[in-house]
N, C-alpha and C positions, 0 to 999 in steps of 0.2 A: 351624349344621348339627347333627343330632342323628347320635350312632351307639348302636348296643348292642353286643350282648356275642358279637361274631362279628368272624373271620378276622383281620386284624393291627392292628385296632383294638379295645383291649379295654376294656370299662368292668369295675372292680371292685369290684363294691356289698359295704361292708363290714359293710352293715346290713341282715337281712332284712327288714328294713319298707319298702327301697328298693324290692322284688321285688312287684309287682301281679300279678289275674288275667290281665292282657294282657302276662304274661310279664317278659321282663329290666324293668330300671330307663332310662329314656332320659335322656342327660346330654348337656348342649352341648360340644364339642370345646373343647379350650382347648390355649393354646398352653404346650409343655413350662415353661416358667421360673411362668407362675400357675400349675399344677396343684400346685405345693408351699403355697400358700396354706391358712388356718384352713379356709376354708369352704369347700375341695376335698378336704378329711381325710376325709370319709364317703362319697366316690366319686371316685376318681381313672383318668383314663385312664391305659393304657400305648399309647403309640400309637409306632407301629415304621412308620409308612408312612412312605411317600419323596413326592416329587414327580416328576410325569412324565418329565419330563426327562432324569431321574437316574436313572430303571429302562428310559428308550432305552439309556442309557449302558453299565446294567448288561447288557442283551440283547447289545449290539457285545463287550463283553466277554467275553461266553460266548461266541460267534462266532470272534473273535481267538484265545479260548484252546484252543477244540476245533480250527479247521482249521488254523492257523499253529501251535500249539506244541505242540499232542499228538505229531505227526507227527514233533516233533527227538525228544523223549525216545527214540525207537529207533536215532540216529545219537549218542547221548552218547560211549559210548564210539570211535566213529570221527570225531567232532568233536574231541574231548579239550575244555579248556579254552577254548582260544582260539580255536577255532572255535565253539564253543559264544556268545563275545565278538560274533565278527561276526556270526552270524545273530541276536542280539537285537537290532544297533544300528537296523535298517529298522524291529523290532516297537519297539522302543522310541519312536522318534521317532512313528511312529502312535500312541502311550499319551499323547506330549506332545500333539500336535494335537489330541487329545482330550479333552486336560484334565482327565488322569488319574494324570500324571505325580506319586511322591511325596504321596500323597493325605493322609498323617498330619502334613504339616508344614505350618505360615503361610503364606500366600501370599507372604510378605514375603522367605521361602526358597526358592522354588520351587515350595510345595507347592499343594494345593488347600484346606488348613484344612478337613478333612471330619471331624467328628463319628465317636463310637465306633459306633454306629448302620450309618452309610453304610461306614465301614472293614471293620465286620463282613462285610457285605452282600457287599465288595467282596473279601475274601478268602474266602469261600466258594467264588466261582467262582475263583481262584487257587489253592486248595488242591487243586485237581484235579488239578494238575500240580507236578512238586516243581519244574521252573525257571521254570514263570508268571512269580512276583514279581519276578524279574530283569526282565522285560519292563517291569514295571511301578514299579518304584524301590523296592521296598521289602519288597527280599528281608533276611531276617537274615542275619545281625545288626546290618549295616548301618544296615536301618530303626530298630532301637533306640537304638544307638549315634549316631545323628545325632539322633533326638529327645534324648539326653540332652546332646549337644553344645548341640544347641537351648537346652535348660533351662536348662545350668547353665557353657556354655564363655565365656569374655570373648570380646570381639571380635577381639582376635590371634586364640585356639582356632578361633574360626567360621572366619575367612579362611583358616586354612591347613590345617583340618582339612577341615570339616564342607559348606564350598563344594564342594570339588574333590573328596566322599564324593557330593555328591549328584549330580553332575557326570557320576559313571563314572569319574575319572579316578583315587580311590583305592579300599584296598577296606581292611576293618578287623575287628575283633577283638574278642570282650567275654573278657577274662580272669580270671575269679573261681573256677570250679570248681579245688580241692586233691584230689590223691589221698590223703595224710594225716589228711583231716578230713573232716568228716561235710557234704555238701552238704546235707543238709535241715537243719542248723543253721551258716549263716554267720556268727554270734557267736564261733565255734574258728576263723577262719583265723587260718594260719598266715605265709603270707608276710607281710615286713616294709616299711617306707618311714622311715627313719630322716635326721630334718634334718643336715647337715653343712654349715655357711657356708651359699651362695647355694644351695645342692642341696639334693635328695632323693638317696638312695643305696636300690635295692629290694634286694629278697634273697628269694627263694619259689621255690616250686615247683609250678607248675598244671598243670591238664589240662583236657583236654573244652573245651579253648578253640577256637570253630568257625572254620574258617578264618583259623587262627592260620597255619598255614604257605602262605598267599599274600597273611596283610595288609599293608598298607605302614605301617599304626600299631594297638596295641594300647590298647585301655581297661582297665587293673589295678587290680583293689581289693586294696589293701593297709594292714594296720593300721598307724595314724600316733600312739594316742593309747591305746597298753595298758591305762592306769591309770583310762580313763574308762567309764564307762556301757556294757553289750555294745555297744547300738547304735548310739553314740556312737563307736567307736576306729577303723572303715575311712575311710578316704580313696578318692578314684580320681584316678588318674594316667593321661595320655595319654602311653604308651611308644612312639615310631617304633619299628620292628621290626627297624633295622638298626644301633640303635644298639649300643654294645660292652656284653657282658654278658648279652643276651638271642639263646637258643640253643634253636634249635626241634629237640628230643629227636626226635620222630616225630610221624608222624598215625596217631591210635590206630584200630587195628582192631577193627572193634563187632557186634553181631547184624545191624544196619541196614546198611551195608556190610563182610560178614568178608572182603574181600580186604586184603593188603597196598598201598598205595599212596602216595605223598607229594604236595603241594602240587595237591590236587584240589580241585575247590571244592565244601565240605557235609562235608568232612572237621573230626575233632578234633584239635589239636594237643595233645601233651601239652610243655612250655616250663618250661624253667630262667631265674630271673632271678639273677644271682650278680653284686653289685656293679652294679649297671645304676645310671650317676648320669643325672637328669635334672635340670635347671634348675624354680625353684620355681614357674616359668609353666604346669610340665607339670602343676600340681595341678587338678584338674577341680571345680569347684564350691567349699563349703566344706571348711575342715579338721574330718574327722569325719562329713561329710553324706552317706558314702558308701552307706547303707543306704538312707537317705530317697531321693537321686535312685534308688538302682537300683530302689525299689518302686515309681518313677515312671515306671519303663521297664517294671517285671513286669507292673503289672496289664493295662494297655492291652494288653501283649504276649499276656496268656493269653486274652484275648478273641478275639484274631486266631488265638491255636494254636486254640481252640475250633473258629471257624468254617471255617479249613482244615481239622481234621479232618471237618467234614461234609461241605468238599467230596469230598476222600476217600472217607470212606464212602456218598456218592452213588455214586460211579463206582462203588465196590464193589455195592453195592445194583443200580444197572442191569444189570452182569453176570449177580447172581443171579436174576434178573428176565427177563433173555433167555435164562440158560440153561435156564430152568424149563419154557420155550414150547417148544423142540427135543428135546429131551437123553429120550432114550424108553429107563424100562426097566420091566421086571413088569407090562407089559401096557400103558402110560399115559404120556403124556409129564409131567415132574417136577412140572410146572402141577396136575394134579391129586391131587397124595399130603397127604395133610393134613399131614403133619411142614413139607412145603416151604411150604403155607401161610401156615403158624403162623412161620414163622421168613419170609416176607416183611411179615405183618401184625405181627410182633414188632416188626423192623427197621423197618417206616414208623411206628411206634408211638415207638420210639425215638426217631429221626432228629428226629423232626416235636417231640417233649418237647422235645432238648437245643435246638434248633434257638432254638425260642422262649425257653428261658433263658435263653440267648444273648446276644440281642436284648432282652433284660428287664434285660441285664444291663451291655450296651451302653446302652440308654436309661438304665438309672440313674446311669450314671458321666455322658453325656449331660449330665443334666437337676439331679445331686446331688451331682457330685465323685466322684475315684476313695475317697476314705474312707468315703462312704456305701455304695458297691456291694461292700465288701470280701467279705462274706457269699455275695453274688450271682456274684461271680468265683470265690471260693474252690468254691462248689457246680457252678459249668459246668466246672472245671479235672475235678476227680474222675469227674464225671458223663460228660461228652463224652469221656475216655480209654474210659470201661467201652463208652461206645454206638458208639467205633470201632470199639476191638476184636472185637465180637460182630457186629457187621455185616460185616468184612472176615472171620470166621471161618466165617460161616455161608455169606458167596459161596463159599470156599474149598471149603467142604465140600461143596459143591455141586456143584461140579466135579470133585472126586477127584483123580487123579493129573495133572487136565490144570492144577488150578489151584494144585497143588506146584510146575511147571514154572515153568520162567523164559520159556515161550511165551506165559504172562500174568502182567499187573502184579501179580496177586492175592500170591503169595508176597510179594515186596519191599513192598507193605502192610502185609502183615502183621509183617514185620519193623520198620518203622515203624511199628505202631499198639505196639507191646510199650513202645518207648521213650517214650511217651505219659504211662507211668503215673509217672515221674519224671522227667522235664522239668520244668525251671522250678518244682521242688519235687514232692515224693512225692506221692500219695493218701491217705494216713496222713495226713500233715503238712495236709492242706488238709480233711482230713470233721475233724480234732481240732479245728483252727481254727472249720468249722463249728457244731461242738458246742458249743464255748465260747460262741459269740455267741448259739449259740439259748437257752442253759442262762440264760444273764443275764435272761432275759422269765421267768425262773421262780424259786421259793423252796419250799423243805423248809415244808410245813405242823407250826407250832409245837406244835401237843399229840401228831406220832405218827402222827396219823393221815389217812392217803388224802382227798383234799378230796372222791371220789368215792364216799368209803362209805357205803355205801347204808343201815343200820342207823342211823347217825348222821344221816345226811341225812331219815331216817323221821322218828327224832326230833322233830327241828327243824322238818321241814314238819309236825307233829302239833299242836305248840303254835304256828305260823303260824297254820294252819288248824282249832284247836279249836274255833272257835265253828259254821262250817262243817261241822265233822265231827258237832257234837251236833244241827244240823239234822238230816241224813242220815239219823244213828241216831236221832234220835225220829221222824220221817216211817216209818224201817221199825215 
């Protein structure tokens, strides 16, 4: 089958000699694991397509999430919780019969072992909605926290924890953020995990831990190995939440939710651990591994923030798109003022970039490991916060004081797109990261001078081309 250089199959000719007068370069499809091949390095596809099958699937899922679960988000607060519990278990069981059920994990777990790819795809239409992913098994932190059970728990860990997480029947906690120390550098935490006989004994003090005041087990990274390498000293420990010692302070009130409230679910807990002994089975992977599994959990994770926020900024986007067609003032309905143009042509301009880095960046972890796409994830983290924010700003502003109100989602967007730019690491922290890895393809020219100076480049192509040049000038 031959493709070119169109829609979500892309060839990328790295050589202009690939490019004829009959346009792009034609390349035979190949399947992701050969395209890393020698003699696939001068033209390699990105191919982001699904099979049919699989984009029925995705169609029932837009379906499922606009008519059945748009319509609870306006009964949350008269649901509460546990109402919120019953009306997912009918939508749930429809996600199992679908074979959709826990989509990131092994088959072998319940899951459907889908590719970063298909996950993206599939939280894009989830992120439409902040309790979709309940529907669908793999709401955070949850879904984190079981793939790291996955990776790195024994087989006791799996049965007691990571079964009866994926089950429904527990709910859990990722505990790392200190208020004492700087989250964009987890090399300073502070909380401790100190051996004593057959125990561990914690001692910390965290926050912004999600769902910390309704899990029935925490995951806590705590230093075990002070004296060793930064990255080398955390540990993770599987803390039950009732055990003695651990004391859920409050759930912090934030931009994203500023009311006060306790044990609501999407809440931060802020947790004192004082003396909390656990048994040495509570230790999660290796001693010291605790950065390596949690980078195991971030990157895949930031793929998934990604393409939730686009579903987001869709919904956002269609508002400013419908209001544009009604909403009449200065003579014109909003459809035709060139500002509102330029800011929907911005916004599909946008959407449409992050959208495919995305996906570029899905297929790379894919087809080359999450250490190869580190670049590629670090670039859609920073990128995708800025292409929320400016989308869900411009619907807003489009609406005025209708889309300030709490009569549409646009506000509470907007308060979510803010927390955007530091989740799961800053946008500093992740264009630095960038910079570093693009600077490595490059070197300081030894003598001084610009490799692009055109005086010295005169030069050199002078004595290339002397003999050529005294043609020239003896013909004049």
């Amino acid at each position: 089958m031959e493709v070119s250089l169109s829609r979500c199959s892309w060839a990328m000719a790295f050589s202009p000699a690939m490019w004829t007068r009959d346009g792009p370069p034609k390349i035979s499809r190949v399947r992701a694991r050969e395209q890393l091949t020698p003699c696939t390095l001068a033209a390699m596809a990105w191919d982001f397509s699904t099979e049919p099958a699989f984009e029925e699937k995705l169609a029932w899922m837009r379906r499922l999430v606009r008519d059945e679960i748009w319509p609870l988000e306006t009964l949350l607060e008269e649901l509460g919780w546990e109402g919120l519990e019953r009306a997912m278990v009918p939508l749930q069981q429809q996600v199992k019969d679908a074979g959709l059920w826990a989509a990131h994990l092994d088959p072998e777990l319940g899951g459907q072992g889908f590719g970063q790819v298909k996950l993206g795809l599939m939280h894009e239409i989830l992120g439409s909605s902040p309790v979709a992913p309940l529907a669908f098994g793999n709401a955070a932190p949850d879904s984190g926290n079981s793939e790291i059970l996955a990776l790195a728990g024994t087989p006791e860990q799996k049965d007691r924890y990571l079964h009866p997480l994926l089950a429904g029947d527990l709910k859990s906690a990722f505990s790392m953020t200190e208020p004492e120390s700087a989250g964009s550098d987890p090399t300073l935490l502070r909380t401790t995990a100190v051996r004593d006989g057959d125990d561990w004994v914690i001692n910390g003090h965290k926050w912004f831990s999600t769902n910390g005041s309704i899990a029935d087990f925490l995951i806590v990274m705590a230093v075990t190995d002070p004296d060793a390498r930064p990255h080398q000293r955390a540990s993770m420990f599987i803390v039950d939440a009732d055990a003695p010692g651990v004391r859920i302070v409050r759930d912090v009130a934030t931009m994203e939710h500023p009311w006060e409230s306790f044990g609501r679910y999407g809440n931060h807990a802020e947790i004192l651990y004082e003396d909390v002994r656990v048994p040495a089975g509570a230790l999660l992977g290796a001693q010291g591994a605790g950065f390596l599994i949690a980078q195991q959990r971030l990157y895949p994770g930031r793929i998934h923030h990604c393409m939730r926020w686009l579903g987001v900024a869709q919904r956002a986007f269609d508002m400013l798109c419908e209001r544009s067609l009604y909403r009449y003032a200065h003579g014109s309905v909003l459809a035709e003022k060139e500002t509102i143009q330029n800011w929907i042509a911005d916004s599909a301009a946008q959407m449409q970039a992050a959208r495919l880095m995305t996906l570029h960046a899905a297929w790379k972890m894919d087809t080359e490991g999450v250490l190869a796409a580190r670049r590629e994830i670090a670039l859609i983290k920073f990128y995708g916060a800025q292409v929320l924010h400016d989308v869900v700003d411009r619907a807003l502003q489009a609406h005025g004081a209708l889309g300030y109100s709490t009569d549409l989602p646009l506000e509470a967007m907007y308060r979510y797109a803010r927390a955007a730019r530091f989740y799961d690491g800053p946008d500093e922290v992740h264009r630095a990261s960038v910079a570093r890895q693009v600077l490595r393809g490059y070197e300081a020219p030894a003598d001084g001078v610009p490799s692009e100076h055109v005086p010295t480049r005169r030069e050199a192509a002078r004595l290339r081309f002397a003999e050529l040049l005294e043609t020239v000038t003896a013909n004049d």
